[in-house]
N, C-alpha and C positions, 0 to 999 in steps of 0.2 A: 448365353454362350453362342447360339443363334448370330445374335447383333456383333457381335465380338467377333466374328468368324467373317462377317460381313465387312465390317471396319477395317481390316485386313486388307483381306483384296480390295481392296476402296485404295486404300496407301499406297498398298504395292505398286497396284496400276499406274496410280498419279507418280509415282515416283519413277517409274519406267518411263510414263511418256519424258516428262522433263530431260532425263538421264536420255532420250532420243535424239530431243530438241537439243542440249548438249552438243552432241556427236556430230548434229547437222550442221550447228555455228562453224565448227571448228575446220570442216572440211570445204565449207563455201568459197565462192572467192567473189571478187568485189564490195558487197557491204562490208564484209569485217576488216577489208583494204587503210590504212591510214598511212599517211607519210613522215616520217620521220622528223621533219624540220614543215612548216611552216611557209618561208621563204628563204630565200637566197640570191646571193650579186656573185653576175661574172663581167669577168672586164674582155670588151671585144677584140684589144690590144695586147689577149692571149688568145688569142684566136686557133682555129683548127685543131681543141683541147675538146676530147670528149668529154661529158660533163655525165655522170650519175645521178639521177634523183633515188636516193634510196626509199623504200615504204615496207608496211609490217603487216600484220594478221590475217595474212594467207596469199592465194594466188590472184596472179592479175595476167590481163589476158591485153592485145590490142584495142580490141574492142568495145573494151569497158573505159576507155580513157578518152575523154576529152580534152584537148588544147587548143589556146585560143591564145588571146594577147595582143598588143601591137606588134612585136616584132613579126617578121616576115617567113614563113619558112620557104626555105630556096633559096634567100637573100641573105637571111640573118642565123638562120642556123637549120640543121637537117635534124629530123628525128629518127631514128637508128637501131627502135626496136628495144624491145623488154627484154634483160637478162636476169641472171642469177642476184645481182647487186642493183638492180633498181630500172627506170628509163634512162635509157640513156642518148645525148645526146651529141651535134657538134656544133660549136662555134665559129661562124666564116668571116673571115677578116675580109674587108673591104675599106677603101677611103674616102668612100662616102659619106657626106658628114650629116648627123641624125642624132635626137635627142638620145636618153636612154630610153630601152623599150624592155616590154616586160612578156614574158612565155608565162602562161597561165596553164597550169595541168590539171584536171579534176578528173574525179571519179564518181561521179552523178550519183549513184548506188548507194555509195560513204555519205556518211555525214559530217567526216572530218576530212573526208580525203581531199584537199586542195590543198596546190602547192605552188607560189610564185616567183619566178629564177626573173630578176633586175638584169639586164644588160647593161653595162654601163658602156657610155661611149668613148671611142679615142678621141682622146682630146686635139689629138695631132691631123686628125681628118676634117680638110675643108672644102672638099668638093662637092658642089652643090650647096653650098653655107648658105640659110637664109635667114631674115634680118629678124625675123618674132624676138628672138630671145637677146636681145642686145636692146629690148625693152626697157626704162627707166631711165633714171638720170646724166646726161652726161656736161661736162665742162667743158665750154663754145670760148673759141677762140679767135680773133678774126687778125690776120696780117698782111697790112698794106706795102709791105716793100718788095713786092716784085712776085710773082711766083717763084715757087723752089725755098720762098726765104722763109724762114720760121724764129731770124731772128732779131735782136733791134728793136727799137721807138714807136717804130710804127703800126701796131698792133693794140687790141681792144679787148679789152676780155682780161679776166675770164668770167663769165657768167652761166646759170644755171639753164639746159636747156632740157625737156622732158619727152624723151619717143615713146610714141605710140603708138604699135604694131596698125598695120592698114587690115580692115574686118577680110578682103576677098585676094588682097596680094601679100602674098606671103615672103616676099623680098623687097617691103614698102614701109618705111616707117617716117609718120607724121611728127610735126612736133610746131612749138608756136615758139614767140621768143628769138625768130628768126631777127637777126641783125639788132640785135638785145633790146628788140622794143617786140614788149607781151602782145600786142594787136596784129602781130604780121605771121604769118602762119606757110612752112612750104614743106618737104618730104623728100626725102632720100631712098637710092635704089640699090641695093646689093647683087651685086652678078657672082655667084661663086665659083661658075666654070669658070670666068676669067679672072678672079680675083679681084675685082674692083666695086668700089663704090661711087656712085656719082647725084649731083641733083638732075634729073631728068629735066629739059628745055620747061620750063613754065612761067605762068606770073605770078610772082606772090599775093597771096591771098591777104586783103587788108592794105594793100598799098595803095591809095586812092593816085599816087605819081602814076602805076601801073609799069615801071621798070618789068623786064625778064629777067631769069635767070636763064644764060645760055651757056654751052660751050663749058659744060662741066666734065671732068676726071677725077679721079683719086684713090687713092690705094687705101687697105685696112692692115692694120695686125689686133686678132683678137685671141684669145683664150676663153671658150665657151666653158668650159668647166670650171676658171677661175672666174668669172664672169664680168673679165676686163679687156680693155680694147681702144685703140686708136684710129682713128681715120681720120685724113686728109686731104680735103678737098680743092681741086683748084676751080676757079668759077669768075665769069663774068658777069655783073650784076650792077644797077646804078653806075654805068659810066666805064667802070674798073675793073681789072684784073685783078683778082688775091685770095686768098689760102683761108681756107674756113678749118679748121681743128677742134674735131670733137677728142675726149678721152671721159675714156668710163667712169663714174664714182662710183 
């Protein structure tokens, strides 16, 4: 009866503390913190739209919340303090042109708690546009009737020519296959504040004549998001004046 009376309070207790431990979970905040979704896309060409990250299983506090990511804050968006409904945030438009970038929220404490909001970018922003992502193949075109002309006999092409982002200039892209023979190698500059693309004065590489390119100009129309695009170059090169035309595949 002794032992029986013992095994009792033995249960009881154990079942208190848990029934404690219980009470504590529910009332903490941060570890029992999780967020609702995962991730999430806003488009920056809804801009000045406060944004909600909603989350669940208790209180959260500023403190306990980590953000990080590429995007910028003060540039790319403000953080605006914890409410009733979640962090919230705002979107700033700008015409700045910039990949998408991502806001990273954690809650170190959680072990679910991260949560990551895509910026997507406006496709319509080109200021500042530089050359990386206009990386890959495009269709080289070359016309000998005059500059301005792009049309008529006297042109070559079209053939396959391949850019390749430059490792330390970020508005520089190489490529070979210059003047549609694979051994000749030269690079192209993107200016975004002005909108223009040009060959910068050089000699091509592999051309044992040792001709320049000088006295280059040319305009772009691209769509980064669709990942197509135009440029047209006017250029002096071997002797001549005439029109180099890229377009994106």
């Amino acid at each position: 009866m002794k032992n029986i009376k013992y095994l009792y309070q033995f249960f009881f207790a154990l079942s208190l503390s848990v029934s404690l431990i219980g009470c504590s979970d529910d009332d903490s905040s941060g570890s029992g913190v999780t967020f609702t979704g995962i991730a999430s896309s806003l488009f920056e060409d809804n801009a000045t739209t406060t944004v909600t990250i909603p989350y669940r299983g208790g209180s959260l506090s500023e403190d306990e919340v980590v953000i990080s990511g590429s995007a910028t804050v003060g540039e790319d968006y403000t953080f605006d303090g914890i409410t009733e409904g979640g962090l919230s945030f705002t979107i700033l438009e700008d015409d700045k042109w910039e990949l998408n970038e991502t806001i990273i929220v954690r809650i170190p404490s959680s072990q679910n708690g991260t949560h990551t909001v895509t910026l997507v970018s406006d496709c319509a922003d080109e200021d500042g546009i530089a050359a990386a992502p206009f990386a890959g193949n495009w269709s080289a075109t070359e016309f000998y009737c005059g500059l301005g002309v792009t049309t008529g006999s006297c042109d070559f092409g079209p053939y396959t020519v391949t850019m390749e982002k430059d490792a330390d200039n970020p508005n520089r892209l190489h490529f070979a296959n210059f003047y549609g023979t694979a051994a000749l190698h030269a690079y192209i500059d993107f200016d975004g504040a002005a909108g223009t693309v040009r060959f910068p004065d050089q000699d091509v590489e592999g051309d044992t004549s040792d001709p320049a390119i000088t006295a280059s100009t040319g305009t772009y129309t691209v769509d980064v998001c669709a990942g197509t695009g135009t440029l047209i170059i006017n250029l002096n090169y071997d002797g001549g004046d005439w029109i180099y035309q890229f377009v994106k595949q």
